[in-house]
N, C-alpha and C positions, 0 to 999 in steps of 0.2 A: 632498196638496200638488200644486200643479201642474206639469206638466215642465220642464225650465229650457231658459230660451230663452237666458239668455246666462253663458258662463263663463269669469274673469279666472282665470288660475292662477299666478301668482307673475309676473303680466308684467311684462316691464320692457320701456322705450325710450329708447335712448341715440343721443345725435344726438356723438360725438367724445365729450369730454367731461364735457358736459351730457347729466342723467340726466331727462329728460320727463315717465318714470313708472316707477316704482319699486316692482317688488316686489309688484303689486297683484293681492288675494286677493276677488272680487265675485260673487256668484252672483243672476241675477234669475228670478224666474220668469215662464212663458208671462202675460199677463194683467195686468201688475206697470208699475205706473208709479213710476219712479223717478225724480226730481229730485238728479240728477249739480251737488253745487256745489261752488265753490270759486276765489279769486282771479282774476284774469289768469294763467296761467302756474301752473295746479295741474296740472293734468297730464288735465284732461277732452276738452280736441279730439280731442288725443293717443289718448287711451282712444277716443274717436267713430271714427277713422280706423283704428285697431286692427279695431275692429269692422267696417268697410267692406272691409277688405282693401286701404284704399289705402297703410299701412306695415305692415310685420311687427312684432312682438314682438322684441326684441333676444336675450331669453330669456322664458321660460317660455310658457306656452302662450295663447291666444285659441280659443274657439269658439262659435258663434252655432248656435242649432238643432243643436247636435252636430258642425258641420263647420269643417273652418278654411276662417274669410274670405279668405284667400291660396294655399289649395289649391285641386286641378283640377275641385271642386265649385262655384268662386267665383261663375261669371258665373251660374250658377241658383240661388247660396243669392243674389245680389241683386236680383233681382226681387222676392223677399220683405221686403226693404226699402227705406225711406225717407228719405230726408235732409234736413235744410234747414241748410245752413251759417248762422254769423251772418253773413256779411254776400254778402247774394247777388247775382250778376250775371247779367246776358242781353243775348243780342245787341237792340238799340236797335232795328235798324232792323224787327223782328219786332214782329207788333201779337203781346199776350196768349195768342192762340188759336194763332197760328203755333207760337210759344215753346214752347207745353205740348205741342201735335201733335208737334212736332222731339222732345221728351223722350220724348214716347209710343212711339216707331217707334225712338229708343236701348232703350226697355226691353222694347221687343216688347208693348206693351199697344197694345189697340185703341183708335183717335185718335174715336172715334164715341162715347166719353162725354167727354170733355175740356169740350164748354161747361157741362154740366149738373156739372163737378168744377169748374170757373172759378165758377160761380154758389154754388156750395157753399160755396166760402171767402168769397164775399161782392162780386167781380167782377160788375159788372151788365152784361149785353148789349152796351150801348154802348162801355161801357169793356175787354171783349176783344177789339174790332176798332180798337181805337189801339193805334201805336204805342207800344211798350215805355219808348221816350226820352220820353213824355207823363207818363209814369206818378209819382205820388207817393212815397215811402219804402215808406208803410203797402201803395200799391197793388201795389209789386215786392214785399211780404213775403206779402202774401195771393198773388198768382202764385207767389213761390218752395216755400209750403206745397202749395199746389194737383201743381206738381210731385213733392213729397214722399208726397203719396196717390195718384198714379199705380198702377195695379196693384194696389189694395188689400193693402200692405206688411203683414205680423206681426210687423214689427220697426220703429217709427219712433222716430229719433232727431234731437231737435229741439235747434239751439243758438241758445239766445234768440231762443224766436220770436216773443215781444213788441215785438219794436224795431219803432219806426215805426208801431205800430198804436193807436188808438185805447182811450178806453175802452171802448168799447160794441164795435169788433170783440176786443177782447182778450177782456171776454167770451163771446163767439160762439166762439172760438177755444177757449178751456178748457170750454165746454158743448161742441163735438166731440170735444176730445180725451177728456171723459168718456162719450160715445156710443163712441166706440174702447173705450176701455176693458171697457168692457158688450159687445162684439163680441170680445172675448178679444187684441186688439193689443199685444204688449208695447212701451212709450212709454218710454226716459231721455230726459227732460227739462233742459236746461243753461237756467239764466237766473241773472241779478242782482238782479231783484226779488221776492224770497225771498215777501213779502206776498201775492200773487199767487198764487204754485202752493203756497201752503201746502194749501188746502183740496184740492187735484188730485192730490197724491199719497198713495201706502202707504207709500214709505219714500224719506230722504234719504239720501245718499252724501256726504260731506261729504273732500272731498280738498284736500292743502297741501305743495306741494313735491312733486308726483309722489307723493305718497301718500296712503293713503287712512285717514285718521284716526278716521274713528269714521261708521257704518252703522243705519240702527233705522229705525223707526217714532217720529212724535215724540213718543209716549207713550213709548218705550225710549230716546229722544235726551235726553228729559226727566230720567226716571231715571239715565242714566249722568252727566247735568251735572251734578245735584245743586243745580240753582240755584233761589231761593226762589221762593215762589205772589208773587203780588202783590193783596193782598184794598184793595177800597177798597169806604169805608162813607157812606151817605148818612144824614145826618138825627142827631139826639144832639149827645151832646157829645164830642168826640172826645178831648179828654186826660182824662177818665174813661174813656173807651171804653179807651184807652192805657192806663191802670192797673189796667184790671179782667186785660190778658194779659198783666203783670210776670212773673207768677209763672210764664207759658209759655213762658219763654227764644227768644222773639220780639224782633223788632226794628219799633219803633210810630211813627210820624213822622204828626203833624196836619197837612195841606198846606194845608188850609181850615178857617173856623169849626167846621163840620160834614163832613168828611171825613178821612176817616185814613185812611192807608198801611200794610197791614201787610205785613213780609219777613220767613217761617217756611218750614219747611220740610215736604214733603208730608204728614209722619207727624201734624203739629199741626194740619192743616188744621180738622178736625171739630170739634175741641174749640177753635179759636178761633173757627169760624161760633158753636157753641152759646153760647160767653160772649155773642158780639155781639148774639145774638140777641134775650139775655136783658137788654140794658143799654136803659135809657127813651128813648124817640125816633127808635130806629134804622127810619128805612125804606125804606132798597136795600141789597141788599148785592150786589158785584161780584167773582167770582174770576176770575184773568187770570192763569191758568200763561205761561210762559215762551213765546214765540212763536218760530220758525223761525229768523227773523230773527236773533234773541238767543240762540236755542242756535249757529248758526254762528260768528256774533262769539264766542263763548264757547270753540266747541270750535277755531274757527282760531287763536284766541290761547293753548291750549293747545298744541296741537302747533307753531308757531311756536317755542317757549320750548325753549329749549338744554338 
């Protein structure tokens, strides 16, 4: 296994009051992209800033590469990391190249690759010598990432870094973050559009109330929901199709002439492809386990409940 790059240990953050995060128990390792979700007001910034050393732990502990992000190792365990807040700012009157040079000489990295990292994220020539106030949404998120790989980081922590951007750079963007990957970077990942980074991560974090509810791989998120396949059939006849898997204590719903819906549970899988198989006219058949999307609605509305 690989060494751990980040470690929650019973951390809490309390602002008066209000508890932020709660108790939280996360271990990632070096390499490991994670997809940090969870509401408005789960407790993930919360957890991002923990990690940066810009708040403490109220209690228990926080440690990044071994060292606390708030101890007298801070300002060189950050150079090793990345950031890009969701919603980012820079001074306007700076074109692109300035902005990122200004960040370069904060973090002590040489300002002499900065165009060839502006072009990286997708910034063309022309458009790092405008001003910053010219700029579009998608062009200040490509700048704000560009700053986030400063220093080539081991630790990048991204909070929706789709907003504003395109399809075709959104793309671009999760084909880097998997060259990171491949280069050993550990990546938590915060978005809302669950569809997106399902294929880019190893494991989701699924957090509600400042806690952290349930952890895995979606093959392990899958298994703990327990929620059905979703098989759909082309071609036959579909309430024949429906009556040949009575007996497999399945749930059969015809949506079309020639397509049914079936809702069973992992262990029946096989043996309901085999019936289909076997039934006259069938010719597609589609399995569509539970999506990312569907396990969070699932598992949010579990720990929600009283």
């Amino acid at each position: 296994m690989s060494p751990t790059a980040v470690e929650f240990t019973q951390a809490s953050k309390q602002y008066g009051r209000f508890v932020a995060v709660d108790g939280l128990d996360l271990t990632i390792h070096q390499g490991e992209v994670i997809g940090l979700l969870g509401h408005n007001g789960a407790g993930k910034t919360t957890s991002m800033k923990m990690l940066l050393g810009v708040t403490s732990p109220t209690s228990g502990t926080v440690r990044v590469f071994g060292e606390d992000p708030s101890g007298q190792q801070a300002h060189t365990l950050r150079q090793k990391l990345g950031y890009l807040p969701e919603s980012v700012s820079f001074y306007e009157q700076l074109t692109g190249l300035e902005v990122l040079r200004y960040f370069a000489r904060l973090k002590r990295v040489d300002t002499r690759g900065c165009e060839a990292l502006l072009e990286q994220v997708g910034l063309k020539e022309e458009a790092i010598q405008k001003r910053v106030k010219t700029y579009s949404k998608g062009m200040r998120q490509r700048l704000g990432l560009a700053q986030a790989l400063l220093g080539e980081p081991r630790l990048l922590l991204l909070d929706e870094p789709t907003v504003g951007l395109d399809p075709l750079a959104t793309r671009d963007l999760y084909a880097m973050l998997d060259q990171l990957r491949k280069q050993g970077v550990t990546i938590i990942l915060s978005s809302h559009v669950l569809p997106g980074i399902e294929r880019h991560i190893d494991r989701a974090a699924i957090m509600g109330q400042g806690r952290l509810l349930a952890v895995g791989s979606l093959e392990a998120l899958r298994e703990h929901a327990e929620l059905p396949l979703l098989i759909q059939v082309r071609g036959g006849n579909a309430r024949e199709q429906a009556d040949a898997l009575d007996s497999l204590g399945v749930t059969c719903t015809p949506v079309q002439e020639n397509q049914l819906e079936v809702k069973g549970s992992a262990s029946t899988k096989m043996e309901v492809l085999r019936r289909l198989m076997q039934q006259p006219g069938v010719e597609d058949i589609d399995v569509l386990p539970p999506s990312l999307e569907t396990l969070y609605a699932h598992i949010s509305l579990q720990g929600a409940r009283p």
